[in-house]
PAPADREN-721611 format. One line per field, with one value per residue (C-alpha): residue number from 1; x, y negated, z; residue in one letter. Coordinates in steps of 0.05 Angstrom, whole numbers, always signed. Each point is the difference from the previous one (the first is absolute). Layout:
k [NUM|...];
X [X|...];
Y [Y|...];
Z [Z|...];
r [A|...];
This chain:
k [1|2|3|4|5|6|7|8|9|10|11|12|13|14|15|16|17|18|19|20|21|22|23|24|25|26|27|28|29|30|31|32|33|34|35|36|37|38|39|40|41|42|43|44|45|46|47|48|49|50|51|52|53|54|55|56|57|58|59|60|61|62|63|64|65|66|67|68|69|70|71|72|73|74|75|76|77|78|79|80|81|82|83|84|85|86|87|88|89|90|91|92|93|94|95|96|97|98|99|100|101|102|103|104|105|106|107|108|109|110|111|112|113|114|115|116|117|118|119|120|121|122|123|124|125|126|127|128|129|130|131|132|133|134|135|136|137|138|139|140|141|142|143|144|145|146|147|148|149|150|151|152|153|154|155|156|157|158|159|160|161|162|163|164|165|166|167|168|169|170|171|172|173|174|175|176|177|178|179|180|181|182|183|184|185|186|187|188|189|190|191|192|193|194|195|196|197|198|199|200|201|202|203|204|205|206|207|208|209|210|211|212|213|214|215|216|217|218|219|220|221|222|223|224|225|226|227|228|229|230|231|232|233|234|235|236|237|238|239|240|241|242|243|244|245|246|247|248|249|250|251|252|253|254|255|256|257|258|259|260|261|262|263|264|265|266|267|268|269|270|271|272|273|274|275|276|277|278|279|280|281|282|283|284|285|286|287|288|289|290|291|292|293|294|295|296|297|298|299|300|301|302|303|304|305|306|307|308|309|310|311|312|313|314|315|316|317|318|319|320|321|322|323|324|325|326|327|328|329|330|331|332|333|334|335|336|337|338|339|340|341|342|343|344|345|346|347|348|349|350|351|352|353|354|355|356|357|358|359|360|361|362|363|364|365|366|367|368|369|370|371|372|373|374|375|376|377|378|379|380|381|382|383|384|385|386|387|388|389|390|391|392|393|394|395|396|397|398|399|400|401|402|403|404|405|406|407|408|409|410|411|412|413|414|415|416|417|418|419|420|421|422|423|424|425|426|427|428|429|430|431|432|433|434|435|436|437|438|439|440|441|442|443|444|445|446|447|448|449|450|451|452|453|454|455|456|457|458|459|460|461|462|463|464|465|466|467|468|469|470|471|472|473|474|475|476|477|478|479|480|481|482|483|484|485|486|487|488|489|490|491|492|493|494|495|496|497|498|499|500|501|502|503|504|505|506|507|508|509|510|511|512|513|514|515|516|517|518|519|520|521|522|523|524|525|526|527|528|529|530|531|532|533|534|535|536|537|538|539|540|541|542|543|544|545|546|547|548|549|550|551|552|553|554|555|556|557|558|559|560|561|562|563|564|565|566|567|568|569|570|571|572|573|574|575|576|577|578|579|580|581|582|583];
X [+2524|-21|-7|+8|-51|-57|-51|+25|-56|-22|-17|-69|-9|-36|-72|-27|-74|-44|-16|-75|-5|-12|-73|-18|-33|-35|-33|-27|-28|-27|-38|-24|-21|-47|-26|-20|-30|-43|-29|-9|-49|-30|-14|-27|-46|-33|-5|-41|-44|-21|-14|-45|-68|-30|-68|+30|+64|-29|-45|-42|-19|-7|-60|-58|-41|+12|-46|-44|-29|-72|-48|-56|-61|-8|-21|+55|-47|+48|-7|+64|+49|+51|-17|+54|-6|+47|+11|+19|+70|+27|+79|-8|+63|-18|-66|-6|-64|-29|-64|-6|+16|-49|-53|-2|+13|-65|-38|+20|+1|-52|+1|+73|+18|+22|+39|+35|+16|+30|+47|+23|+6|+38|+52|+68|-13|+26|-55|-78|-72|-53|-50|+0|-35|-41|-59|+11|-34|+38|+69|-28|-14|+65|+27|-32|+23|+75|+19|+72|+32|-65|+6|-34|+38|-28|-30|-48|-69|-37|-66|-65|-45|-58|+2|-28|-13|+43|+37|+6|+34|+49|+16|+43|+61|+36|+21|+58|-29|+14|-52|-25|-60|-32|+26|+48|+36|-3|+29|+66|+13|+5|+68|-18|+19|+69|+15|-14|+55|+49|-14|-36|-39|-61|-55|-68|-1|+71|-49|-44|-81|-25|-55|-60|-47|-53|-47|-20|-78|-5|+33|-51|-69|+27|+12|-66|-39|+27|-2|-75|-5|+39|-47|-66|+18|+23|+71|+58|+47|-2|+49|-2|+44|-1|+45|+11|+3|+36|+60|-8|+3|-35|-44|-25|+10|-42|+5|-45|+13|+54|+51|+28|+70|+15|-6|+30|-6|-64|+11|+25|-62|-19|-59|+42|+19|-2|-54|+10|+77|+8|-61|-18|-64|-40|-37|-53|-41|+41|+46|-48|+16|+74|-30|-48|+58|+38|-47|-13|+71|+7|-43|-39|-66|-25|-54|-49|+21|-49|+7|-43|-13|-49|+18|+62|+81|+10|+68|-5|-39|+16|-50|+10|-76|-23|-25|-65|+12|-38|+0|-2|+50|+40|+35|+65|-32|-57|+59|+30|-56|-37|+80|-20|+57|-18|+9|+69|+24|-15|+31|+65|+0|-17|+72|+32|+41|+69|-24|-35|+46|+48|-60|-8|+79|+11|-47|+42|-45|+46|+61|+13|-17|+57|-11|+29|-33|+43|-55|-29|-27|-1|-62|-18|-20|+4|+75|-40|-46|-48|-71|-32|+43|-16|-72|+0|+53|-47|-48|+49|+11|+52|+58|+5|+36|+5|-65|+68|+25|-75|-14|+66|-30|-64|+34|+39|-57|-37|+45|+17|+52|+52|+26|+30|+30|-41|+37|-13|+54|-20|+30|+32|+13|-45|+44|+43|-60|-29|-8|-22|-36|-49|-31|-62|-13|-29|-74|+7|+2|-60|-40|+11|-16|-68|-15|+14|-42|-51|+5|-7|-62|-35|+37|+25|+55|-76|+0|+74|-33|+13|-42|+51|+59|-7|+25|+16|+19|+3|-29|+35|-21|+42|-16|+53|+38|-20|+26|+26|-63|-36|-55|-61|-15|+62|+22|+51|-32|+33|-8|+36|-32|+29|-16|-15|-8|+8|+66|+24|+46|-18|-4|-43|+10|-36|+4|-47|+20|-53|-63|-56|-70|-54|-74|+7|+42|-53|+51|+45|+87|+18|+48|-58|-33|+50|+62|-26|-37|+58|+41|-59|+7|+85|-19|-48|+46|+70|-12|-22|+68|+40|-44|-39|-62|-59|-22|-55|-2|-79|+23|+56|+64|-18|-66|-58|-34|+0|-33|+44|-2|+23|+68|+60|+54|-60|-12|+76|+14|-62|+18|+71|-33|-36|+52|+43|-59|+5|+12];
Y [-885|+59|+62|+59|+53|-52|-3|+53|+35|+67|+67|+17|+70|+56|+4|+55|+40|-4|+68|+19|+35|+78|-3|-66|+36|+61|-60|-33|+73|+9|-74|+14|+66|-33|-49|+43|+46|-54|-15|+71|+7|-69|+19|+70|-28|-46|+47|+41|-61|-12|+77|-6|+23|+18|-55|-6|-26|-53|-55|+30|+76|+42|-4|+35|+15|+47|+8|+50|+33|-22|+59|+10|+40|+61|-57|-56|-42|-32|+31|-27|-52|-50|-73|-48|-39|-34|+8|-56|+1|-51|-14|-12|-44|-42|-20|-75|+2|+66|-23|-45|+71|+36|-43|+6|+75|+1|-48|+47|+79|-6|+75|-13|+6|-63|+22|+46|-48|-60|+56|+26|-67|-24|+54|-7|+49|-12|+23|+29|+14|-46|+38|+56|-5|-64|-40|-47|-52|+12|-3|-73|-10|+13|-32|-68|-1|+2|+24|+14|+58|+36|+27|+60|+62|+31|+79|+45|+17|+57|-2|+42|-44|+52|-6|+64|+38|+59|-21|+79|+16|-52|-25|-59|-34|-39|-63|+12|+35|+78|+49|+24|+50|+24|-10|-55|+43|+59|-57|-15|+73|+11|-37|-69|-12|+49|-56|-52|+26|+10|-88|+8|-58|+1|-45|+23|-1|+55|+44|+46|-4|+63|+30|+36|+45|-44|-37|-71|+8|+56|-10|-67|+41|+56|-46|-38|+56|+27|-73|+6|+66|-11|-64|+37|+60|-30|+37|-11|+11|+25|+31|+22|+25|+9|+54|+26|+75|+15|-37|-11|-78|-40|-55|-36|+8|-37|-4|-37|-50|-24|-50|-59|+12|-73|+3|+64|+4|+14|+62|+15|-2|+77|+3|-21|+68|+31|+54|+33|+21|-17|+19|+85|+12|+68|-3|+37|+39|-23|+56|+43|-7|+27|+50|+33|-5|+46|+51|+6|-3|+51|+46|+21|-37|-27|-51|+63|+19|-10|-19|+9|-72|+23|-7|-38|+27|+13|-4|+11|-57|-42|+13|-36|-26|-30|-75|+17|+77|+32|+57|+45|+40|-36|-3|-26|-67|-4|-3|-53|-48|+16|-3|+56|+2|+74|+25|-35|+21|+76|-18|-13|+48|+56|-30|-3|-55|+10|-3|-62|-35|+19|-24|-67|-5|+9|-50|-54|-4|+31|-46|-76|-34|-53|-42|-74|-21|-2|+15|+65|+44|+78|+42|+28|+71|+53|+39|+63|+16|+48|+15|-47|-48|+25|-3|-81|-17|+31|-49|-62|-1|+17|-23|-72|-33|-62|-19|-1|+71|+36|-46|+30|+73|-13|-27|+64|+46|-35|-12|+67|+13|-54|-32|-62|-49|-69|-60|-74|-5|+0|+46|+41|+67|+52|+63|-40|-8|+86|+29|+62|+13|+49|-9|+35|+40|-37|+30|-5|-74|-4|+39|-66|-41|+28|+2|-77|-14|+42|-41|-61|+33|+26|-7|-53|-42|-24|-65|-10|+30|-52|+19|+20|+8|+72|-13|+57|-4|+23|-31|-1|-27|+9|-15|-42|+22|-45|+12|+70|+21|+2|-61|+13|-77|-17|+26|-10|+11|+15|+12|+33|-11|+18|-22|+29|+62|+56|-39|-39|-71|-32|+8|-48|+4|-44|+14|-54|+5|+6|-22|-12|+13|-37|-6|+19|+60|+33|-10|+52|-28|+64|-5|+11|-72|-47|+27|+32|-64|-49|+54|-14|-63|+3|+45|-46|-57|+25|+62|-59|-31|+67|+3|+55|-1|+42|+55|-12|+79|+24|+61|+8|+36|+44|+42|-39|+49|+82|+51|+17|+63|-11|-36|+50|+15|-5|-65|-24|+21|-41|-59|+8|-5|-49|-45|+19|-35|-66|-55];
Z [+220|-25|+44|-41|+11|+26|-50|-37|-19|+44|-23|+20|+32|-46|+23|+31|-34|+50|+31|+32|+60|-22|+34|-27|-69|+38|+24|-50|-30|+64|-13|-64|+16|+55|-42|-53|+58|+32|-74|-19|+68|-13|-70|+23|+47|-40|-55|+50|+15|-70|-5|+66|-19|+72|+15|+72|-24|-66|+2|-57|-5|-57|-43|+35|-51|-59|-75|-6|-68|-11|+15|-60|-2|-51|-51|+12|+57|+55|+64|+31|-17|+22|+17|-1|+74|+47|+77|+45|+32|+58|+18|+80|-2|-55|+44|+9|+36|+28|+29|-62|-45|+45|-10|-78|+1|+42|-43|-72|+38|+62|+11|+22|+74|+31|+55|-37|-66|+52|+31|-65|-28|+61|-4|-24|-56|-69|-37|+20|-37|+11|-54|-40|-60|-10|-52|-46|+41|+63|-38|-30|+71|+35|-65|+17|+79|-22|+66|+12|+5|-26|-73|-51|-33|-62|+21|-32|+20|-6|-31|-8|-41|+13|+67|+36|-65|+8|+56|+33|-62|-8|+70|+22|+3|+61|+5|-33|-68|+35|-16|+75|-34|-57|-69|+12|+54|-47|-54|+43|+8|-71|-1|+8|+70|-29|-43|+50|+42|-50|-1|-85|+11|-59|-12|-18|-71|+4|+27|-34|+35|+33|-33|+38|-10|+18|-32|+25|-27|+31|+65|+13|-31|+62|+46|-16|+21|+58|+45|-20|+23|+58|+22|-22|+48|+50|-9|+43|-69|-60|-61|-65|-53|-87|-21|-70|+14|-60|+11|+70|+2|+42|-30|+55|+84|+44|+73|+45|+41|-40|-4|-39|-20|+7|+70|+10|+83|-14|-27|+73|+29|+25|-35|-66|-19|-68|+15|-66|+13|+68|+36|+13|+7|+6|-74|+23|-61|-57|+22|-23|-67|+20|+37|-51|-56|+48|+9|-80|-11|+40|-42|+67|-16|-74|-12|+17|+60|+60|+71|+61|+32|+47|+56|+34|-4|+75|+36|+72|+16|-48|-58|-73|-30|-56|-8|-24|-18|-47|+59|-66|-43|-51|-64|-9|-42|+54|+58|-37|-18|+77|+29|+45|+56|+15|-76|-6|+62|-20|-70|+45|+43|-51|-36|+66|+38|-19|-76|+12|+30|-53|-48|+23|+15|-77|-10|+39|+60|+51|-18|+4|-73|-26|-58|-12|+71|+53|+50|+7|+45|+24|-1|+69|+3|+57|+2|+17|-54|+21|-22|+32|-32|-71|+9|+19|-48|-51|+6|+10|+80|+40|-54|-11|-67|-35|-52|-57|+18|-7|-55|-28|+19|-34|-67|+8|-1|-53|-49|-16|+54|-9|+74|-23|+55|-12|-19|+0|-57|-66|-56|+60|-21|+17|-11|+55|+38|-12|+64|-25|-60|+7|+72|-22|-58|-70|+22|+60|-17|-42|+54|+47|-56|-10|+81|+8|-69|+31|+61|-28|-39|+58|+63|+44|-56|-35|+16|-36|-59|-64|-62|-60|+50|+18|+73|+47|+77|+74|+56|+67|+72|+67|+61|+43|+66|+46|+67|-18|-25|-58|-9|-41|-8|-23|-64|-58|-70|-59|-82|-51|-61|-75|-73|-47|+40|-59|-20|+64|-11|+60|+70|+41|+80|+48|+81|+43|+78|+59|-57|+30|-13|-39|-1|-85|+26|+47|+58|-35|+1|-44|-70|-39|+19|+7|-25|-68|-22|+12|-38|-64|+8|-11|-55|-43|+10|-16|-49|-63|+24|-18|-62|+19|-31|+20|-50|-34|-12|+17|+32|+79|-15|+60|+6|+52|+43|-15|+46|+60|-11|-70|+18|-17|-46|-67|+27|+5|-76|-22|+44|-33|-68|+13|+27|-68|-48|+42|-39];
r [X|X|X|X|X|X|X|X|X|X|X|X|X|X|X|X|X|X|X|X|X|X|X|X|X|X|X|X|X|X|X|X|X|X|X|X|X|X|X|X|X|X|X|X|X|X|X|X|X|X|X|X|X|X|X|X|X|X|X|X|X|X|X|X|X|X|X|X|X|X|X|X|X|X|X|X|X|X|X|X|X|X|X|X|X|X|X|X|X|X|X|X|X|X|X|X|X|X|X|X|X|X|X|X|X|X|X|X|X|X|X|X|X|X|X|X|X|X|X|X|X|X|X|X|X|X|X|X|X|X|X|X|X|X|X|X|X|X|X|X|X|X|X|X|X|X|X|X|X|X|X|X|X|X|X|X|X|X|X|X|X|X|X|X|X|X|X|X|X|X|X|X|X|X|X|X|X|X|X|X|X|X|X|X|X|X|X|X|X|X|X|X|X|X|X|X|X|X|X|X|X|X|X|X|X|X|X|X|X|X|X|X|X|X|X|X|X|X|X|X|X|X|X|X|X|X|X|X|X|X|X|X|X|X|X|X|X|X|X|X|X|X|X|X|X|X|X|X|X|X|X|X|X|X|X|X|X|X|X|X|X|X|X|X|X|X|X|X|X|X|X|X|X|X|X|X|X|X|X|X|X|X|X|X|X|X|X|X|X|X|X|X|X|X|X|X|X|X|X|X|X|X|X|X|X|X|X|X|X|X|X|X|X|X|X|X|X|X|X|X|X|X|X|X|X|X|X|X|X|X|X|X|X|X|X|X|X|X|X|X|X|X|X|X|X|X|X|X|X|X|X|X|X|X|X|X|X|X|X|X|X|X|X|X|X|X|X|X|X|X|X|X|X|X|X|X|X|X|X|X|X|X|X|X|X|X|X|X|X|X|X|X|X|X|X|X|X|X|X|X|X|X|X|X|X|X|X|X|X|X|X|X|X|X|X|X|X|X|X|X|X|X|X|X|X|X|X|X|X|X|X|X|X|X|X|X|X|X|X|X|X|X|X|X|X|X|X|X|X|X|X|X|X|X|X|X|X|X|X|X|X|X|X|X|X|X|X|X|X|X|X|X|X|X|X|X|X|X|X|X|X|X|X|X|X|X|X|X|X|X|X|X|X|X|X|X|X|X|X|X|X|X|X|X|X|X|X|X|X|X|X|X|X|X|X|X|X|X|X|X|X|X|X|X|X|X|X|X|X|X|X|X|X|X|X|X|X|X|X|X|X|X|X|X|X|X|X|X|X|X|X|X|X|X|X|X|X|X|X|X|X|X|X|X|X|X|X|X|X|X|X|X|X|X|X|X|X|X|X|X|X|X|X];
């Protein structure tokens, strides 16, 4: 039977869409904003990471060394170059054996410190130097031990393949290839360690080499002769110097005891220092030159004019003498070739002391002298310059300079006037380097180049004397303070000696320290037997390597030996003509 309705089929209801809760997609924003959040700051930080530059922070630091240009000598000669080299690096936490690591360290580098390689090597460090800088055999060495954690990074070395030749001049580099003096400092301050910074990294050959003034022969023939002089008198140190006085570059600087630039904490040894720019000194009668171009410059005295030397120039008590006076009057050209300290002191006094220290200021003496070298020195001189004062400074006490700042004063006054700044660069300008251009009159310039040929003729520059050169120069010796006083026995003796004399090129100057007597000297220590000689001896080396060569003419540029009485302004115009028909 069949019950209506049963399995009649039944409407389903109409479904529903579901509906989400209104929060429910503020939710899943809120998610995805998180997410993205949480990458964003992941992402950022490890972006930082890979940017991380600080040595703390990295297993391996920045490259330590930089290139250099190669420095050259006036005639292309190497002076200073880069050497490729590696140093030796360890990773602490890469050490398998320390004591084993230790033990070949030791056996390759024995200067190294023990003690002080286990603790670095036992650190938790990521990265430290074993060795900067090493030798082919010792890399082959470390090479063959294989020991782990122990490797070799690529640097640069500096070289000086001359070793102490000129090593005042161009200084030294650290560890790192940073000029700390001399040249190379003076090199990284001409933009160098500007480019550095701004991360330019160059190799050698981008880099254009440094040319100098000086000349390699020349330095070595200098250099030659004053360690002889230096161990024949007994001399505590000794300098010298080869400038061209026309241009005002310096050819050659010596500086004894020296240093090798190799091993450049040598060069911080105190008695290291460059004497020629560094050390001041009290230049004793060379400043006589200076002072007898003053007093003709100043049209006061001529070569005629006559001085009483008699008897001493009194001050109180202090009275000023000559070293064997002529207890006589004098000329001007006898003062000069006797160096009578009572005639120059009059010849400053009679110009008075404000002019002469405005004289010798104007001739760079008073003031601090730059050129490329980083290290100079001040000149010491009294703040209250009285008379007293102008009469010692005449005669080279009582002011102390630098041997290059009165060599630069002598140039000056025998050149025809022209202060030029020296420079150890060559081709450097010398308008840039004109510190004033007429110093001293045009005669008054010929007048001191007659008085040092005349010294070298008769006086005490003889024994410098070179046959065909026509050398001229001024003789200085200066006793030393020693304990506040002035020592008799212990001197410094100095030379400045030019050539040719009636048309000067070069200046020679050579100052021995504390020289001491010899049996072939007569017991004498003054200039004019130690210092003068040494200065010939410079001359006849190095003047054939400039291509001077000596005159074959019969007949001196200068006049020998006239009358005393006969020296005046006649004798000037025929020493002028004469000097006009030299070949």
């Amino acid at each position: 039977m069949r019950l209506p309705g049963l399995f009649r089929p039944h409407p389903r209801p109409a479904r529903r869409p579901l509906r989400q809760p209104p929060f429910a997609r503020s939710r899943l924003r809120l998610a995805g904003f998180l997410f993205l959040g949480c990458y964003l700051v992941i992402g950022g930080r490890l972006a930082m990471l890979a940017m991380e530059t600080e040595p703390s922070r990295v297993a391996w630091p920045s490259p330590p060394s930089k290139a250099r240009p190669d420095i050259v000598d006036r005639n292309g000669a190497v002076l200073a170059m880069d050497l490729p080299t590696a140093s030796v690096f360890a990773e602490p936490r890469k050490m398998v054996d320390v004591d084993e690591a230790v033990e070949g360290l030791m056996q390759v580098f024995p200067n190294l410190d023990p003690v002080d390689l286990r603790k670095r090597l036992s650190s938790r460090s990521a990265f430290a130097w074993i060795q900067r800088t090493t030798t082919r055999a010792e890399r082959d060495a470390l090479w063959a031990l294989g020991i782990p954690g122990v490797g070799l990074r690529d640097e640069l070395r500096r070289l000086y393949p001359n070793g102490r030749a000129a090593a005042h001049v161009l200084g030294a580099v650290n560890v790192d290839n940073i000029g700390i003096s001399g040249i190379e400092k003076w090199i990284d301050g001409q933009g160098l360690q500007a480019l550095r910074s701004a991360g330019m990294d160059m190799d050698s050959d981008d880099l254009e080499p440094i040319a100098l003034s000086l000349d390699l022969k020349v330095q070595h023939a200098l250099t030659s002769e004053l360690e002889k002089a230096v161990t024949k008198f007994s001399a505590i140190a000794g300098a010298g110097l080869v400038l061209d006085v026309t241009n005002g570059e310096v050819l050659a600087l010596a500086s004894l005891p020296d240093f090798d630039p190799n091993v450049p904490t040598d060069a911080l040894k105190p008695d290291r220092i460059n004497r020629v720019a560094v050390g001041t000194y009290e230049m004793g009668s060379t400043f006589k030159a200076m002072t007898t171009a003053m007093a003709l410059d100043s049209g006061q005295f001529d070569l005629g004019s006559v001085l009483d030397a008699s008897s001493p120039l009194r001050f109180g008590r202090f009275a000023i003498r000559d070293y064997r006076g002529q207890n006589r009057a004098l000329n001007i050209p006898e003062s000069f070739i006797h160096s009578s300290n009572i005639a120059m002191g009059k010849m400053a006094m009679a110009v008075g002391p404000e002019r002469h220290r405005a004289f010798l200021g104007r001739l760079g003496q008073l003031d601090r002298l730059t050129t490329e070298l980083p290290e100079n020195a001040r000149p010491l001189f009294p703040a209250k310059w009285g008379e007293l004062n102008t009469a010692t400074i005449s005669f080279g006490h009582g002011i102390a300079v630098t041997p290059l700042q009165a060599s630069m004063g002598i140039a000056a006054v025998v050149n025809g006037g022209h202060l030029l700044r020296p420079t150890f660069v060559k081709g450097s300008d010398p308008e840039a380097r004109t510190l004033a251009r007429e110093v001293v009159s045009a005669r008054t310039s010929e007048a001191l180049r007659f008085l040092m040929r005349l010294n070298a003729r008769v006086g005490s520059a003889g024994k410098a004397d070179i046959d065909g050169y026509f050398m001229g120069g001024k003789t200085g010796t200066s006793e030393k303070v020693v304990n506040g006083r002035y020592d008799s026995g212990t001197v410094l003796t100095a030379f400045m000696g030019v050539v040719p004399a009636h048309a000067p090129r070069y200046l020679f100057m050579t100052v021995l320290d504390e020289p001491k007597p010899l049996p072939e000297t007569y017991g004498f220590r003054t200039s004019g037997w130690n210092a003068v000689p040494v200065t010939g001896a410079i001359m006849a080396r190095v003047l054939p390597i400039l291509g001077v060569a000596p005159s074959p003419a019969p007949f001196d540029p200068f006049p020998t030996m006239i009358s005393a009485r006969a020296w005046g302004s006649n004798l000037f115009r025929a020493d002028t003509l004469a000097a006009s028909r030299a070949p």
